[in-house]
VOSE-88490 format. One record per residue: residue number from 1; residue in one letter; x, y, z of N, C-alpha, C, O, CB in turn. Coordinates in steps of 0.05 Angstrom, whole numbers, padded with zeros to 5 digits. Each point is the difference from the previous one (the first is absolute). Glycine has a CB too. Example, Ala and Ser with C-alpha at 12.3 -4.5 7.8 and 13.67 -1.06 7.14 Angstrom:
{rec 1; "A"; {00264; -00114; 00156}; {-00018; 00024; 00000}; {00018; 00024; 00000}; {00021; 00000; 00013}; {-00059; -00023; 00012}}
{rec 2; "S"; {00031; 00044; -00039}; {00016; 00024; 00001}; {-00015; 00022; 00014}; {00010; 00022; 00004}; {00014; -00035; -00047}}
This chain:
{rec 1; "X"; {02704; 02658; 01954}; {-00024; 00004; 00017}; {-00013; 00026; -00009}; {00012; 00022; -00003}; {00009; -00048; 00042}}
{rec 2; "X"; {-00057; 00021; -00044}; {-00002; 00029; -00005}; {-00001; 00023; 00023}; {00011; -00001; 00022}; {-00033; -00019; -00061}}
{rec 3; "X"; {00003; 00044; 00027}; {00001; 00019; 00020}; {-00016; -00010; 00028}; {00005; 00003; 00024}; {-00002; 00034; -00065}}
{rec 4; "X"; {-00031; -00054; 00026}; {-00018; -00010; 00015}; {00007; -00020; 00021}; {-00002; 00001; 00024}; {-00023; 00010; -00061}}
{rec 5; "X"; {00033; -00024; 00026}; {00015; -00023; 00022}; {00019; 00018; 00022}; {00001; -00006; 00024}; {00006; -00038; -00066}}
{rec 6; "X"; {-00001; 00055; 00037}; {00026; 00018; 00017}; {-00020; 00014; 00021}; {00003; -00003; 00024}; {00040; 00016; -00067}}
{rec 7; "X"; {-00063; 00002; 00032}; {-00022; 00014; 00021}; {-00011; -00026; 00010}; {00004; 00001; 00025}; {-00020; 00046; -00051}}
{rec 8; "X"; {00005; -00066; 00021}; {-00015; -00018; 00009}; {00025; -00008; 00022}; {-00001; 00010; 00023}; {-00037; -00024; -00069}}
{rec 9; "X"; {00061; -00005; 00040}; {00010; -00003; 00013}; {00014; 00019; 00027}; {00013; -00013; 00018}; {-00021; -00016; -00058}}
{rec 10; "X"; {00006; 00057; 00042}; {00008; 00014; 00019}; {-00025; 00000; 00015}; {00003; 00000; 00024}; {00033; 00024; -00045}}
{rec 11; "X"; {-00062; -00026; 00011}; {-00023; 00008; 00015}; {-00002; -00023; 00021}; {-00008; 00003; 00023}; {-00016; 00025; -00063}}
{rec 12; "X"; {00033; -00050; 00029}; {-00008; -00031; 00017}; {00021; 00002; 00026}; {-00010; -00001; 00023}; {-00003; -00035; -00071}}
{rec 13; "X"; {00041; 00039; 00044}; {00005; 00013; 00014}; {00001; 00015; 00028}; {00013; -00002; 00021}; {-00016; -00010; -00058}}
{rec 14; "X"; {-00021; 00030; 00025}; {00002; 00022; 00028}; {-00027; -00007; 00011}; {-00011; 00017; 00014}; {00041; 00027; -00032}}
{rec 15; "X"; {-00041; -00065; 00015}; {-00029; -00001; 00005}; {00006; -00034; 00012}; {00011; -00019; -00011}; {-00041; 00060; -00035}}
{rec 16; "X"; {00015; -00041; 00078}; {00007; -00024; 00011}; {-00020; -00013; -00007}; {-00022; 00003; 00010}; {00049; 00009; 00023}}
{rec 17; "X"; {-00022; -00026; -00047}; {-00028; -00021; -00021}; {-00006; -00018; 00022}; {-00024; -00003; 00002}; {00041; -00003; -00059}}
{rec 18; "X"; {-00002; -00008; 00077}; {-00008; -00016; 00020}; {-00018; 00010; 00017}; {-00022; -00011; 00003}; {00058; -00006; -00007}}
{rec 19; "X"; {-00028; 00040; 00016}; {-00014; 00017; 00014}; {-00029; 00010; -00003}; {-00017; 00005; 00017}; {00059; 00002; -00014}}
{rec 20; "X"; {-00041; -00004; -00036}; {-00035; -00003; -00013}; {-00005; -00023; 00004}; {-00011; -00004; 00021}; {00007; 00034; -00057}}
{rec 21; "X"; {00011; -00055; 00018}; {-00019; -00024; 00003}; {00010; -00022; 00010}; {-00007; -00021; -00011}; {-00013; 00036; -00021}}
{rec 22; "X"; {00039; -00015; 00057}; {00005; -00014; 00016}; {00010; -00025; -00018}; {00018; 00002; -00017}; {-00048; 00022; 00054}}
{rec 23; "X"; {00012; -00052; -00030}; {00008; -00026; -00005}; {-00006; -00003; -00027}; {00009; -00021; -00010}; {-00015; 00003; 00053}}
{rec 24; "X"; {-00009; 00035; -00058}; {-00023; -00006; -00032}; {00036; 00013; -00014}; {00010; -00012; -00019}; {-00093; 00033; 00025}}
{rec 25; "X"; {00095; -00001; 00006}; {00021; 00006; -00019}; {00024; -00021; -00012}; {00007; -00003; -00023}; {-00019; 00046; 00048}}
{rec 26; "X"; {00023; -00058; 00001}; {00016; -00025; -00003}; {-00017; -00018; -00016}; {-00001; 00006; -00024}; {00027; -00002; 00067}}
{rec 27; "X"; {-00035; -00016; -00039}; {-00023; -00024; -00007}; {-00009; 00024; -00034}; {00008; -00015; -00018}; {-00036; -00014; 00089}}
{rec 28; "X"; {00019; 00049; -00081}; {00008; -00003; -00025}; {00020; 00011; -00016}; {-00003; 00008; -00023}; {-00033; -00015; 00030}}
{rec 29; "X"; {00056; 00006; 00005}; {00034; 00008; -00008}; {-00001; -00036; -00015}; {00003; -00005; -00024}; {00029; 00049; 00077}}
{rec 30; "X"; {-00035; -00060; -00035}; {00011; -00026; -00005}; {-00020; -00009; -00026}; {00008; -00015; -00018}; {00010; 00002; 00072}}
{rec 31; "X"; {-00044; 00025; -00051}; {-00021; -00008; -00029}; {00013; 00012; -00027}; {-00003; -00010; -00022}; {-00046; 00015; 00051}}
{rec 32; "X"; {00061; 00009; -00024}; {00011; 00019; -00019}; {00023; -00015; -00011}; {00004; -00004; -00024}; {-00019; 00047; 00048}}
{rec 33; "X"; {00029; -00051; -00006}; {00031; -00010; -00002}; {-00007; -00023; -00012}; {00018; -00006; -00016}; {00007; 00025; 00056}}
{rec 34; "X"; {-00046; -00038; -00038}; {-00005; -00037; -00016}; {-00012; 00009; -00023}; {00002; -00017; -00018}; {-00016; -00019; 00058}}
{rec 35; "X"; {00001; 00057; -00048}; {-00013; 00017; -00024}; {-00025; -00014; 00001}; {-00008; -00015; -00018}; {00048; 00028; -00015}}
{rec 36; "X"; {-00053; -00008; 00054}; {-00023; 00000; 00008}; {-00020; 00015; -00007}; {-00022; -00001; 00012}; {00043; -00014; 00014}}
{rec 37; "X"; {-00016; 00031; -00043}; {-00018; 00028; -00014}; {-00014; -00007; -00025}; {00013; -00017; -00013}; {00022; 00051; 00030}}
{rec 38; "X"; {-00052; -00028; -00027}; {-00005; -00007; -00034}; {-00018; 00018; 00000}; {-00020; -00004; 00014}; {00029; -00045; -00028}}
{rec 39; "X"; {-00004; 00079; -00006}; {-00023; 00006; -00014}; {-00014; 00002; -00023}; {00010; 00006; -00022}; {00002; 00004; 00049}}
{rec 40; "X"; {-00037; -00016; -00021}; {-00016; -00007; -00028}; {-00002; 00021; -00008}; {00008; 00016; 00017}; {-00033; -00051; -00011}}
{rec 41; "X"; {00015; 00048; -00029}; {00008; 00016; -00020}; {-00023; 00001; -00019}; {00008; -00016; -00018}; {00040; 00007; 00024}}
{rec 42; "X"; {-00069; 00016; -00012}; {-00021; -00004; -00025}; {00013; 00017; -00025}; {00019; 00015; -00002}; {-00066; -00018; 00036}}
{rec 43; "X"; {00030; -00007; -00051}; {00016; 00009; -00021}; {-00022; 00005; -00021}; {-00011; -00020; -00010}; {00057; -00006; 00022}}
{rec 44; "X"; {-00053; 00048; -00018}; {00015; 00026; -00009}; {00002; 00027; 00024}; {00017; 00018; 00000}; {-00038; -00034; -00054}}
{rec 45; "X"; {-00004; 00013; 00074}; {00003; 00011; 00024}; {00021; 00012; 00014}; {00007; 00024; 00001}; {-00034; -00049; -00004}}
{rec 46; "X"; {00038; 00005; 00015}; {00024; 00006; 00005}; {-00008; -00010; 00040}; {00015; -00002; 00019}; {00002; 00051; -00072}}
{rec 47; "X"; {-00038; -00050; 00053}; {-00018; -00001; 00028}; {00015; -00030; 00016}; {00000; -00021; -00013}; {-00057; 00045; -00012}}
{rec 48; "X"; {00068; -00023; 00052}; {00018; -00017; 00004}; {-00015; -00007; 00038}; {-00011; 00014; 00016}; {00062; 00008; -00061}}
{rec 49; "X"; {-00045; -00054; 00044}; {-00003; -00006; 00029}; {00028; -00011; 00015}; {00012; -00010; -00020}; {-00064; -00001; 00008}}
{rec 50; "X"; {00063; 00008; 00026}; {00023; -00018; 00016}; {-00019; -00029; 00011}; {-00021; -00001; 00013}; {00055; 00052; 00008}}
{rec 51; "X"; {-00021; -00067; -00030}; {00000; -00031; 00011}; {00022; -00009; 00017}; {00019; -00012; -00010}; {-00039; 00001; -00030}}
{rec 52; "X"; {00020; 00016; 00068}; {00022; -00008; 00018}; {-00008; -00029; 00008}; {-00021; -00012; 00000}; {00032; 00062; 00019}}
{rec 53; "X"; {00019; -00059; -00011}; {-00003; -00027; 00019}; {00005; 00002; 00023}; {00018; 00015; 00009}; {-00008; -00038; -00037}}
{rec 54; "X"; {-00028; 00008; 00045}; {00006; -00008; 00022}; {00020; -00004; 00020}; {00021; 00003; -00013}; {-00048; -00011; -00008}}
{rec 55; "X"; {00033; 00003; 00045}; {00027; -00015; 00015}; {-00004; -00023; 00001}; {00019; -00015; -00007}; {-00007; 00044; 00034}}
{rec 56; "X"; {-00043; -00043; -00018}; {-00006; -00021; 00004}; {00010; -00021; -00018}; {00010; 00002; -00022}; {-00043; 00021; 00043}}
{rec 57; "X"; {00027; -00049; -00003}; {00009; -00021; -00019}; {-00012; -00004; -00024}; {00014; -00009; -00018}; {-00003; -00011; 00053}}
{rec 58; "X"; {-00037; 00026; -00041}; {-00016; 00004; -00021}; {00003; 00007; -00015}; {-00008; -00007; -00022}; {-00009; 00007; 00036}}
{rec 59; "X"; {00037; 00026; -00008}; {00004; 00018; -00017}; {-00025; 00017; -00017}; {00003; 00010; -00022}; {00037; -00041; 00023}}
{rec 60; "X"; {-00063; 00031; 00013}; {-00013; 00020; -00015}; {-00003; 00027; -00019}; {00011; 00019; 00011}; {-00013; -00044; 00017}}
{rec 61; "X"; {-00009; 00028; -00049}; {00011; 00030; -00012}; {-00030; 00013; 00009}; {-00022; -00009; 00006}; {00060; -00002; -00057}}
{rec 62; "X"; {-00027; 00036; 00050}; {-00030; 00025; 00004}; {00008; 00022; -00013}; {00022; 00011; -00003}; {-00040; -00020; 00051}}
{rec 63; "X"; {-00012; 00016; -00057}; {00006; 00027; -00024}; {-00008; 00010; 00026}; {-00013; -00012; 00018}; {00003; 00011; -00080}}
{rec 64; "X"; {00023; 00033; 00061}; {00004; 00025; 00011}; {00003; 00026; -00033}; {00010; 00002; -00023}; {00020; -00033; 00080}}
{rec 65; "X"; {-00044; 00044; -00039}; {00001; 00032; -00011}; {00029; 00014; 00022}; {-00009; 00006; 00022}; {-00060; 00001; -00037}}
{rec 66; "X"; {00086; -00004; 00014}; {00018; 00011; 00015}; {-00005; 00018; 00020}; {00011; -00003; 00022}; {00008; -00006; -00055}}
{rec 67; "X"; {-00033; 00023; 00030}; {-00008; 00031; 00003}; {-00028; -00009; 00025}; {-00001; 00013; 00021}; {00016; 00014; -00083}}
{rec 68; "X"; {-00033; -00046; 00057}; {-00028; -00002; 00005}; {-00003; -00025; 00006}; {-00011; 00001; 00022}; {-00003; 00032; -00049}}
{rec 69; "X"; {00017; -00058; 00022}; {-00012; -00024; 00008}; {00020; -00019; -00011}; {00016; 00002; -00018}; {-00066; 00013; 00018}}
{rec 70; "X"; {00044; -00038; 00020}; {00006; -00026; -00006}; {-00016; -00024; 00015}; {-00011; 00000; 00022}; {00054; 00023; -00034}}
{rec 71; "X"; {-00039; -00036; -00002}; {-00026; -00026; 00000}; {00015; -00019; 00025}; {-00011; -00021; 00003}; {-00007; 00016; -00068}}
{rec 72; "X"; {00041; 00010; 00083}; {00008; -00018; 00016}; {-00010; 00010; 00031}; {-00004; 00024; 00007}; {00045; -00037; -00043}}
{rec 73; "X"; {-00044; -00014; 00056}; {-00019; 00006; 00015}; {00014; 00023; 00024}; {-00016; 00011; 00016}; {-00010; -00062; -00029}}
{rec 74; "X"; {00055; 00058; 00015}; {-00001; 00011; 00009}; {00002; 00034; -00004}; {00002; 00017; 00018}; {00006; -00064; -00005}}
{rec 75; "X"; {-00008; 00051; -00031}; {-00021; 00031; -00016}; {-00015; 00007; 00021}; {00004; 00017; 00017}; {-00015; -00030; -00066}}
{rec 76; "X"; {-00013; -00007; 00044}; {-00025; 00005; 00014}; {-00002; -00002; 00032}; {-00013; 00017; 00013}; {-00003; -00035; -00056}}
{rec 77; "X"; {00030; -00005; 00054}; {00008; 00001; 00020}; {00025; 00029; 00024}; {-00005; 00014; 00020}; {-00012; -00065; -00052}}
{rec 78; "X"; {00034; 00048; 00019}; {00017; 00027; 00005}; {00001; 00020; -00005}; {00010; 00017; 00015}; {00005; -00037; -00013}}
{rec 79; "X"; {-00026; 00026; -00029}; {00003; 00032; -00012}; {-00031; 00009; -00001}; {-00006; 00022; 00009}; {00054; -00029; -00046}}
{rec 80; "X"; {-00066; -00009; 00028}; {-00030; 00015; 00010}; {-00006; -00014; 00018}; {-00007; 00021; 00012}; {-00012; -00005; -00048}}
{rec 81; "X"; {00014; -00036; 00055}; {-00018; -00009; 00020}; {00022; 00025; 00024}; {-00005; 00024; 00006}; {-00017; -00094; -00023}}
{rec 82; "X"; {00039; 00058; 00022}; {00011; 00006; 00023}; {00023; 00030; 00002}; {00012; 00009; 00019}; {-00021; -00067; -00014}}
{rec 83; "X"; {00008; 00066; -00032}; {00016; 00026; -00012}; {00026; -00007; 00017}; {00000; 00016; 00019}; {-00043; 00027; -00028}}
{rec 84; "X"; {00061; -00055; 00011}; {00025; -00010; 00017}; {00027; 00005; -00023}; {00023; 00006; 00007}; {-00055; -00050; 00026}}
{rec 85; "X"; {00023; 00041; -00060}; {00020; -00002; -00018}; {-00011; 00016; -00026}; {-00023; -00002; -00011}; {00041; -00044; 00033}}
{rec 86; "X"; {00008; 00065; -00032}; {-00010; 00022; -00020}; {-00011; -00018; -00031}; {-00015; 00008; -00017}; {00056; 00034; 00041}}
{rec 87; "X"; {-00025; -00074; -00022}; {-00009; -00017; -00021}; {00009; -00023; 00006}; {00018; -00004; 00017}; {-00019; 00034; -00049}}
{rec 88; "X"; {-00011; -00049; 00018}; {00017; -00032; -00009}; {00021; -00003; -00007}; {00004; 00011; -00022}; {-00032; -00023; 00010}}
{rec 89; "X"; {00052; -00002; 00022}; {00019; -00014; -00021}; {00001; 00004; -00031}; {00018; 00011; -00013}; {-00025; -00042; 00047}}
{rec 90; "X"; {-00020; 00019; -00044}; {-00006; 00002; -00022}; {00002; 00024; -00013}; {00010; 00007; -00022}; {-00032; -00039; 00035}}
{rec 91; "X"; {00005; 00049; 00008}; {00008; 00027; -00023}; {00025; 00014; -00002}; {00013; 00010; -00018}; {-00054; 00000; 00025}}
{rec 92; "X"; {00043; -00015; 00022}; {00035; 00013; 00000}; {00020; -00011; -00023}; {00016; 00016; -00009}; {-00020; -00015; 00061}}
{rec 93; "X"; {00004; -00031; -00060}; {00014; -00008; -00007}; {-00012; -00002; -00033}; {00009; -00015; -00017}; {00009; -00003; 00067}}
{rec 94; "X"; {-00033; 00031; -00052}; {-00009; 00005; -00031}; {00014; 00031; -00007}; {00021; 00002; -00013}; {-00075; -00033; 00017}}
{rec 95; "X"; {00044; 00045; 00003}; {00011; 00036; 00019}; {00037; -00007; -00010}; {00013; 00010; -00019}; {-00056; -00002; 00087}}
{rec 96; "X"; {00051; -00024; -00052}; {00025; 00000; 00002}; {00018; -00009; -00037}; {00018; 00012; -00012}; {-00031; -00025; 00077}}
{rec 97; "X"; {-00001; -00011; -00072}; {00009; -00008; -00022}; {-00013; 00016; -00026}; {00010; -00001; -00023}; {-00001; -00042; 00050}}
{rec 98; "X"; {-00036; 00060; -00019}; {-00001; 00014; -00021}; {00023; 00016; -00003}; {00013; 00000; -00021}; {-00057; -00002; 00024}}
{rec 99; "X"; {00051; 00020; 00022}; {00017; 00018; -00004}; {00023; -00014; -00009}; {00012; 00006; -00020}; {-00031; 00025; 00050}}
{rec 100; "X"; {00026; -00053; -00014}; {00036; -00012; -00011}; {-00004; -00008; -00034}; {00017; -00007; -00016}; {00000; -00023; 00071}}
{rec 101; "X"; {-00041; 00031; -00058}; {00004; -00011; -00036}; {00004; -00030; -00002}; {00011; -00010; -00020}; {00015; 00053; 00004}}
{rec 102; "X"; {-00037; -00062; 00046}; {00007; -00020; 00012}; {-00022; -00028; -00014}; {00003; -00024; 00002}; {00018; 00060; 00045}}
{rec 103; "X"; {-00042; -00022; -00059}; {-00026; -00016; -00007}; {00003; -00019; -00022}; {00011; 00007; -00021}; {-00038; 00030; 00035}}
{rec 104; "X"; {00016; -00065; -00010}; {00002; -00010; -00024}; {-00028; 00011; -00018}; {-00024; -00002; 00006}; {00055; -00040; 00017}}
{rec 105; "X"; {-00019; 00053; -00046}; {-00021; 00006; -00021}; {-00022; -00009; -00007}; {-00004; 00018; -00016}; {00034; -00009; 00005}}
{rec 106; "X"; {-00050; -00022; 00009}; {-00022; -00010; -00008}; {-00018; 00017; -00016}; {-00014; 00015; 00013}; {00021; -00042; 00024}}
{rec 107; "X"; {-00008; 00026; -00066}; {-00016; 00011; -00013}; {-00025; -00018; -00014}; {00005; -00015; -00019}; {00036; 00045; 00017}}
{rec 108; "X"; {-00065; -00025; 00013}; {-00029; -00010; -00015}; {-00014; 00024; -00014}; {00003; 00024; 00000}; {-00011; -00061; 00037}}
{rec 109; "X"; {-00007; 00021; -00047}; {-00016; 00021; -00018}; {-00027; 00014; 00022}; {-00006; -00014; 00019}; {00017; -00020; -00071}}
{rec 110; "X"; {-00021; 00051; 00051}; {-00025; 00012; 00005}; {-00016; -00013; 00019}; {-00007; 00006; 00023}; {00009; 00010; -00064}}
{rec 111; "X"; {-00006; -00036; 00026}; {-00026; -00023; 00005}; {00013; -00014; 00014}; {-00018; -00016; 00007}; {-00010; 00013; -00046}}
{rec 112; "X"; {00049; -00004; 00048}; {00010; -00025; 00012}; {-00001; 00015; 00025}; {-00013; -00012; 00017}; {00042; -00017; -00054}}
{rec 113; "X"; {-00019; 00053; 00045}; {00005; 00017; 00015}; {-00022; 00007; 00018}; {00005; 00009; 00023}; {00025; 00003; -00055}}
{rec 114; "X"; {-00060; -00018; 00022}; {-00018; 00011; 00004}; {-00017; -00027; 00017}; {-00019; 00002; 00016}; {00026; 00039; -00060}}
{rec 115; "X"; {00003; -00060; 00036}; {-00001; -00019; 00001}; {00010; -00013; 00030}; {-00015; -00011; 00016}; {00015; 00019; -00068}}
{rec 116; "X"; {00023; -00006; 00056}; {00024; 00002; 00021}; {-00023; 00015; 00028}; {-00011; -00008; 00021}; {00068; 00018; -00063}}
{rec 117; "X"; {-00057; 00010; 00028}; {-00016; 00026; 00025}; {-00026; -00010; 00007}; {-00011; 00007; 00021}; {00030; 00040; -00042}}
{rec 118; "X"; {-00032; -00064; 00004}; {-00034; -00002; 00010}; {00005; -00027; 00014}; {-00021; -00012; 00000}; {-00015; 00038; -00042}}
{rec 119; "X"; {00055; -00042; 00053}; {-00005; -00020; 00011}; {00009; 00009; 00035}; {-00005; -00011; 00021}; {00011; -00021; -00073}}
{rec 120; "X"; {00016; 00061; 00042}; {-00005; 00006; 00038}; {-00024; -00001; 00025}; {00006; 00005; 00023}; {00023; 00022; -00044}}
């Protein structure tokens, strides 16, 4: 295990992650756990989005910026309409597998990438 994992893992730890995001934390523990994560990757960039899935039966995916947005309705609903939640599932559970090293890889080129982003 490296050094990083060892800090990462003490920090998780001491910090009641439920307690920040309540029900979005379970609900994306489990996105994480089916490898529900994929990030795209442009290439030569290096410029990357997360494609999460859904719970639903649908199974829907939504790109999210981790940090800033995601395209699922409750984003907009919970975290900006009604400010109730610090984020989505989605991001959490992008957040989470970035850090676990949990993502399935997806590497496109530039243009494909660019491509992906203008249909949000």
């Amino acid at each position: 295990m490296t050094a990083s994992h060892l800090v990462a893992e003490s920090v998780w730890k001491t910090i009641d992650l439920h307690f920040l995001f309540g029900k979005n934390f379970e609900r994306a523990t489990r996105i994480v756990d089916q490898r529900g994560v994929k990030k795209i990757s442009g290439e030569p960039s290096g410029r990357f989005v997360f494609q999460v899935v859904g719970e639903s039966r649908r199974k829907e995916e939504y790109f999210c910026f981790a940090e800033h947005y995601c395209a699922c309705y409750s984003f907009f609903y919970d975290v900006i309409n009604r400010a109730e939640q610090l984020c989505c599932k989605h991001q959490l559970a992008a957040r989470l597998a970035g850090s676990l090293g949990a993502c399935i890889e997806v590497k496109v080129s530039d243009e494909q990438l660019a491509v992906l982003l203008s249909e949000l």
